[in-house]
N, C-alpha and C positions, 0 to 999 in steps of 0.2 A: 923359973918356968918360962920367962919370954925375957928374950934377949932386948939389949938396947934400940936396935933398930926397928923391931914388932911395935915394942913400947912407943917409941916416935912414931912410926905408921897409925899405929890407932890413935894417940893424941890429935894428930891431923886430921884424920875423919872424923873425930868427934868433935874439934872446931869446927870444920867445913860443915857438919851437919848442923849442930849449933847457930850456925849464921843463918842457914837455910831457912831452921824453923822458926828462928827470930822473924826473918826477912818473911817469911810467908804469912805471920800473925800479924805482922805489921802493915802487909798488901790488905789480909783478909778484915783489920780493923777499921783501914779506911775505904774498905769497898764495902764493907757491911750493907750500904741501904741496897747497891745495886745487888747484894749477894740474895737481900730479902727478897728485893723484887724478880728475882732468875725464879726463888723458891715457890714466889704464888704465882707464878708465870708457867711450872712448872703442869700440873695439870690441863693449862690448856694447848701446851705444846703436845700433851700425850694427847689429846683430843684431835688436836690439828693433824697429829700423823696417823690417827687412825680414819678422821675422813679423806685424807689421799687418796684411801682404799676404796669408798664409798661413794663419794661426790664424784662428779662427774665433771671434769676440766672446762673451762672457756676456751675462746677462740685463742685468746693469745697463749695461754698456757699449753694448747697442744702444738701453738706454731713454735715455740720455745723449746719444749720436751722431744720437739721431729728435728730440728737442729741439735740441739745436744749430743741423741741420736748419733747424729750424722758424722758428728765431731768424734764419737767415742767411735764409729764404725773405722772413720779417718787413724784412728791413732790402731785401732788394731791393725789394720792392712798395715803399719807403719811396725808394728811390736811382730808380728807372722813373719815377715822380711829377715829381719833381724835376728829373731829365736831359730829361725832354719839354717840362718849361716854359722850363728855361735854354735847351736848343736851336731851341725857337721862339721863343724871343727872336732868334737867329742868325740862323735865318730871313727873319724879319721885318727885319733890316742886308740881308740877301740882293735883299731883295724891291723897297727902297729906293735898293740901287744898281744894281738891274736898271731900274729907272722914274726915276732920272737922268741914267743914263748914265753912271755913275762906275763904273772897273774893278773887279772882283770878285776880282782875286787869286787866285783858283781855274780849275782847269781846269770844263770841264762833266761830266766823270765824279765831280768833287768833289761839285759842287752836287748832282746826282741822289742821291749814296751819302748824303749830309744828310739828305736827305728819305726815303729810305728809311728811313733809321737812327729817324728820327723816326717812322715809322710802322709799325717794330719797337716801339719804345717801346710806343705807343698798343695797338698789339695784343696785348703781354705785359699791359692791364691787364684782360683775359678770364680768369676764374680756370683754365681749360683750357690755357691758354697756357705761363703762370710755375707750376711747378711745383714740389713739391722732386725731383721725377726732373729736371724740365730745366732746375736751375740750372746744371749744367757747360755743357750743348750753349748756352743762350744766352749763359754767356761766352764762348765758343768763337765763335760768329756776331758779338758785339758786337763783337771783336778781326780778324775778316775785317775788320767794315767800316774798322778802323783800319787794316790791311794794304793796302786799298784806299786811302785817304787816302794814303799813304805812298810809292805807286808813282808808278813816271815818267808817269804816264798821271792821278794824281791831283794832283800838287801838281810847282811846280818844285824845282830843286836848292836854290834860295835861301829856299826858304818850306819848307825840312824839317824844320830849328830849329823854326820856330812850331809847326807842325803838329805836331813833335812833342810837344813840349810842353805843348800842347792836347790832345791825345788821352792825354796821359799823366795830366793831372790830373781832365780832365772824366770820362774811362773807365774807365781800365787800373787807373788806383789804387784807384778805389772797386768796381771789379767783384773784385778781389780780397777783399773782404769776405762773397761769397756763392760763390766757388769752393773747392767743396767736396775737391777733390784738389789737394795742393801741384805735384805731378810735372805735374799738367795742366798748372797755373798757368806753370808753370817751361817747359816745353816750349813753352807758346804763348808765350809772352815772348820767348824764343828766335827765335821766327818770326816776331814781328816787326822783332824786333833785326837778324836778319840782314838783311829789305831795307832798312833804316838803314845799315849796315855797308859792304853792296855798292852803294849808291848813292854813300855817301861816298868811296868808293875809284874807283868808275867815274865819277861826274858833277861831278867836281871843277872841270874846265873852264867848266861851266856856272852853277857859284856864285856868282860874281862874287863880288865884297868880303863875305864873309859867313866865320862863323864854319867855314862848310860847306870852307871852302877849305884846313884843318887836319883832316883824315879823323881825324889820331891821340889827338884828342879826343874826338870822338865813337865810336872805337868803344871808348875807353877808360872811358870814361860807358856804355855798355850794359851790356860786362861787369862794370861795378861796381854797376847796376839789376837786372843778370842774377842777383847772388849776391841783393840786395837780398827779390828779389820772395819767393823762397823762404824765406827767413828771416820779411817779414814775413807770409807767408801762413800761417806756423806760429806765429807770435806773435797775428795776429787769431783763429787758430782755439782756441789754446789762450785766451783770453780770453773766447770765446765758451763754451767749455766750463766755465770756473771761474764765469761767470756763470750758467749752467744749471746748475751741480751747486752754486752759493749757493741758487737757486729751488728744485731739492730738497729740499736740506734743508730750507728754510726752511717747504716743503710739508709736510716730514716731521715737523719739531716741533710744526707748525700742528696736524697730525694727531692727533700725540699728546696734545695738550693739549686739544684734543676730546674726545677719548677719556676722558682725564683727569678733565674737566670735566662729562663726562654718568656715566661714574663717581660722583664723586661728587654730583652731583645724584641718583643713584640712592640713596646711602647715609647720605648728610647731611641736616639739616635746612633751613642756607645755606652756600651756595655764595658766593666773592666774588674779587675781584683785588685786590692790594695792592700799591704803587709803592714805588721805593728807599725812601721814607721811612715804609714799613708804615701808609700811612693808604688808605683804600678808595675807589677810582679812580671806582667810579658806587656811587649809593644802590644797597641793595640790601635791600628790600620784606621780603624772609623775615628778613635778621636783624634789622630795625627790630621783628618782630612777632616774635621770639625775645623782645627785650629788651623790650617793651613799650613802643618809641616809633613806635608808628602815625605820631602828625603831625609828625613831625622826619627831618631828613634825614639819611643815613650815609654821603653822597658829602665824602672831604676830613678826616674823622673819622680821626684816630689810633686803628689798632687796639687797642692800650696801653690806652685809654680806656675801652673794654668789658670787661677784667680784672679782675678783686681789686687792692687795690692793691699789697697784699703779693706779689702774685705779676707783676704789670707787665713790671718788668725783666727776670726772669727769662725770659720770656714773648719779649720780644724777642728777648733773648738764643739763643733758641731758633729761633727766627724768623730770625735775622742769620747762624746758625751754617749749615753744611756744606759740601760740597766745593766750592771755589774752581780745582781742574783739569777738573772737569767743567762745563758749560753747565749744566746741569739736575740737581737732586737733589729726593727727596721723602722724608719725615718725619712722624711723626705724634708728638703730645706729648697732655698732658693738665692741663689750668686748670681755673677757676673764673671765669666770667661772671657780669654782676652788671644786672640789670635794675633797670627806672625804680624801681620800688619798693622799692633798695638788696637785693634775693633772690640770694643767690648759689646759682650750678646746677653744678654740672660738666659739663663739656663738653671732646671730643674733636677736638682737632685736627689737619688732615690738611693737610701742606703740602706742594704740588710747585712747586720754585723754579727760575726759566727767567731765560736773558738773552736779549735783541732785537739783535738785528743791529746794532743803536748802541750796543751794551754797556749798556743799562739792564738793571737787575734785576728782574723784575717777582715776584710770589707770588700763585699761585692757593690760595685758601684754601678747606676746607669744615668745617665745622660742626657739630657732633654731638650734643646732649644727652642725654648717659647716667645720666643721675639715677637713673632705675630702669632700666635697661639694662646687660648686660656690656659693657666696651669691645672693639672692633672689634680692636685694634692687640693688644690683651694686652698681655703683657712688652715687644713688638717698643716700645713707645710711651715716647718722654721725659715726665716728669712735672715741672711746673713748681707743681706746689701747696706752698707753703707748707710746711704743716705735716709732709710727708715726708721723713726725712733718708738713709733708707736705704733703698736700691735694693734690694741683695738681698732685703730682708725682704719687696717689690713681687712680686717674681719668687717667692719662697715662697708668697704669699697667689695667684697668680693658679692654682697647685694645688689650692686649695680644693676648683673642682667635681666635680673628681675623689676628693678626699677623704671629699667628701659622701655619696658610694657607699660608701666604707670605713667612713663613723661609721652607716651601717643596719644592716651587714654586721656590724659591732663589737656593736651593740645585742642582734642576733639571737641570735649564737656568745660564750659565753661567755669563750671559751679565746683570742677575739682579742690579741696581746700589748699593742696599743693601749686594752684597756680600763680594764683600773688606773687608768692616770694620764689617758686625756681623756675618757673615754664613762660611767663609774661614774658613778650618781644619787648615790651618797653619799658620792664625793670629798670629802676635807678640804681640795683644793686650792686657797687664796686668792688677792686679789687681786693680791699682789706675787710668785708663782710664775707669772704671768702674764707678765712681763716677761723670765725666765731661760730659757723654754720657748721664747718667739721667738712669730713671728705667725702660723707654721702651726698651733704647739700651742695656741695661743689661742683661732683663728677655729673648732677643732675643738671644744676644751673647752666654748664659748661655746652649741655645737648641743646638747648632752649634756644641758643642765639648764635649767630654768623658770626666770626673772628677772622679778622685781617692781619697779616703779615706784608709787610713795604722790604722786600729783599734786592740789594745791591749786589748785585752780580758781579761789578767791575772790581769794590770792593770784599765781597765774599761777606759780606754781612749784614744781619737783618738790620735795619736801620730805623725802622719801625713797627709798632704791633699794637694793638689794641687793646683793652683790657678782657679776661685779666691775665696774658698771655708776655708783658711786659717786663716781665724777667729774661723775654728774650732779647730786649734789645740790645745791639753791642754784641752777640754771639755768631763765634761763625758758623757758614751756612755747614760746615761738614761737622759741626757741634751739634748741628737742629734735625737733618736727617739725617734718619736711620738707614738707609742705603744710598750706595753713591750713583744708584743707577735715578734716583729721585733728585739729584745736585746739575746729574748730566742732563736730565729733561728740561729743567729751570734755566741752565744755561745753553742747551741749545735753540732754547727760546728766544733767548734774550741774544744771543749769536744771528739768527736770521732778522730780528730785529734790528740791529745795529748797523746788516748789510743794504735795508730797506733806507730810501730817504724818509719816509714817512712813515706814520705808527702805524703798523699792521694789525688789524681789527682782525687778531686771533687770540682763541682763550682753548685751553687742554683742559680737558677733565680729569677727574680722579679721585678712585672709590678706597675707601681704607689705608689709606698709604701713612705708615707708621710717624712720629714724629715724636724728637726728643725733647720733653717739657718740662723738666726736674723738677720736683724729683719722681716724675711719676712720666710715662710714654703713651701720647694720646698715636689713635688711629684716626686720620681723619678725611673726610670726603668733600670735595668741591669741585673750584675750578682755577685755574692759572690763568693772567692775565696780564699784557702790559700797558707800563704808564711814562710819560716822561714830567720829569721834577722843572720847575722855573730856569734850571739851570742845565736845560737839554738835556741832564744823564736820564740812560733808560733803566727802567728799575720792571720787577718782577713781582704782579698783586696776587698776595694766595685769600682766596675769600671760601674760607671755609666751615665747615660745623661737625662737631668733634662726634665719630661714630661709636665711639667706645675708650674707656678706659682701661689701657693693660695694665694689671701689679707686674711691679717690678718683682 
């Protein structure tokens, strides 16, 4: 009855099939809880699609639904293009075996619905035409002409196979990509399925040898297109959607990093981008002229590289640090930069760190030099300098300026309980009770009383100081200020001095003028003066009182 090779052909299917349903009892055993919960999930997904119809959208669900929209409009003008040159190619077979004489296998209501259809095309590409109001109605018209093709009056029983076939890949499939209602979709499909169905059942006599002569194929093929259309009309459309609300966002982060970005162009001095490996993505002009390298370039440059060295790693570390569940975090820390002339500044760093749609890291970075500036951040700010080990005593000191209204108040009121121990002129408190009081009682005590600096000009070094400022003795004077235009005032002080035979009874003023006091940089106000030592040299007296305490 069946030869060897049948016999083998079916053994094979009936393993292949065998593995299948193995393999699928095996999926559906260990999916079972999620299979229950799809089950009781099932009713309110029927609920959910029937208030689509009902409920009335939000803001964002219509900004979402008018892109989609827009998208599917995009791909028809893109599908109209395309179907008018493939079908004038058809055409053109048409035209070729009307002027040979060779059969055309179509009725003449076929040939006319052709060229129609072709001249639908051509006229949807009028912007008046193709609309997004009329992408339904022209898949709705594009599926007549398929309905036409289809009838006993368009094609025979024997060429319904092709035809259909034909109109299912050239049309039906791709216009599902810009029909905007599944139930449309679903409904027109239907109609045209059924004159497939009722042809197959009535024109069977007329098939000759064709697959057409087995009705219970073909309508068994519909109804499995039928469930088919539906399913994928909600699968293209849910794709179009995930793709516009990626655009979104994508618009959205764009936005904020704008935002971001002229932000800190507002508040920084440079601004810059920084890639996974924290080196700066383009020069950028303002910090080359922070650092003083006008003729060099900072595209490629490791940011690590403009740090202290002592503080680098940390720096990064700081850089490399925050939330890994969110896309985006920002930060602000606090360093010390170092320009061509080995100068270190302190400066404020504000970081907002973003990933790209390819999962790269990127860092917008800005820049701030607070040398004589408060910092922006305060407390809120990490500090990667060096020389700081304790944080809370940051957070104690950044109370100061409010303090500083208490050490007036203190001055004024006798009775203040604060003035004993930090605002009395004739405190015995030295410099190692300085340490046990912490940095608020320090930065207070520090306003309370006049401090002397004994600066050796000839030598370049302070040579004596007062307490509790006595850390600087032994430091050179380009160690103690903070700009060299405060070194040159000092010494051309002391220059017009040295050319006098006798000490010139002059003193310079001077309000805020920064000074380096490790590990912290007072601002301080007074007056400059000079003096000579038992041993004729002229020396340089700074008698001053500290106006404020900068964090480093």
């Amino acid at each position: 009855m069946f030869d060897s090779g049948d016999l083998a052909y079916l053994a094979s299917c009936a393993l292949l099939q065998l593995v299948l349903v193995v393999r699928s009892f095996q999926k559906a055993w260990q999916g079972r809880q999620r299979i229950a919960k799809t089950m009781c999930e099932l009713p309110g997904f029927a609920a959910g699609v029937v208030s689509q119809f009902i409920r009335k959208p939000g803001e964002s669900e219509r900004v979402l639904r008018t892109q989609v929209s827009q998208l599917q409009l995009e791909f028809a003008q893109s599908y109209v293009s395309v179907a008018a040159v493939t079908l004038c190619l058809s055409l053109s077979v048409l035209q070729r075996n009307i002027l040979t004489g060779r059969p055309l296998f179509l009725s003449p209501l076929a040939i006319w619905n052709g060229l129609l259809y072709n001249f639908s095309l051509v006229a949807t590409w009028l912007p008046c035409i193709l609309t997004v109001r009329t992408l339904n109605l022209w898949y709705f018209i594009s599926h007549v002409f398929v309905a036409v093709w289809l009838s006993p009056s368009g094609c025979a029983a024997s060429h319904v196979f092709s035809v259909r076939l034909f109109c299912l890949v050239v049309i039906q499939v791709p216009s599902l990509m810009f029909v905007q209602s599944w139930l449309m979709a679903w409904l027109v499909h239907l109609g045209v399925a059924a004159i497939v169905v009722l042809r197959a059942l009535l024109d069977v006599e007329d098939a000759g040898d064709t697959i057409f002569r087995h009705p219970g194929t073909l309508v068994g093929a519909e109804f499995v297109m039928a469930g088919c259309v539906g399913i994928l009309v909600r699968f293209v459309y849910n794709a179009f959607e995930q793709r516009v609300a990626a655009r979104l966002r994508e618009h959205h982060v764009s936005s904020q990093l704008d935002a971001a970005s002229g932000l800190l162009q507002l508040t920084c001095d440079a601004v810059m981008e920084l890639d996974d490996d924290l080196r700066l993505r383009e020069h950028s002009p303002k910090l080359a002229a922070m650092l003083l390298r006008g003729g060099s370039s900072t595209q490629g440059v490791r940011f690590s590289e403009f740090v202290a060295r002592d503080e680098a790693a940390r720096a990064e570390e700081i850089l490399n640090s925050g939330s890994h569940e969110s896309s985006s975090a920002a930060q602000a820390f606090h360093t010390r930069l170092v320009d061509s002339c080995a100068s270190k500044f302190r400066t404020e760093v504000f970081q907002v760190k973003y990933q790209l749609p390819t999962g790269q890291t990127r860092h917008l970075i800005g820049l701030r030099d607070f040398t004589d500036l408060q910092s922006l951040a305060g407390n809120k700010a990490t500090d990667a300098i060096h020389d700081v080990d304790d944080r809370e005593q940051l957070e104690l000191y950044d109370g100061l300026s409010s303090l500083r209204g208490h050490s007036e108040t203190a001055t004024e009121d006798s009775t203040h309980p604060l003035q004993a121990t930090c605002f009395s002129e004739d405190s015995d408190m030295d410099a190692g009770s300085y340490g046990d009081q912490g940095i608020m009682e320090q930065a207070v005590a520090l306003q309370g009383k006049n401090i002397f600096l004994d600066l050796d000009c000839q030598a370049m070094q302070v040579c004596a100081a007062s307490a509790p400022l006595t850390s600087l003795i032994g430091r050179g004077l380009s160690e103690v200020f903070v700009y060299n235009y405060t070194l040159e005032l000092c010494m051309k002080l002391w220059r017009q001095a040295k050319q006098s035979h006798d000490l010139p009874d002059k003193m310079v003023s001077f309000e805020r003028m920064p000074l380096f006091c490790l590990p912290r940089t007072i601002e301080i106000s007074g007056i400059m003066q000079l003096s000579r030592t038992s041993l004729g040299d002229l020396h340089v007296i700074l008698n001053f009182r500290p106006s404020a305490l900068v964090q480093l």
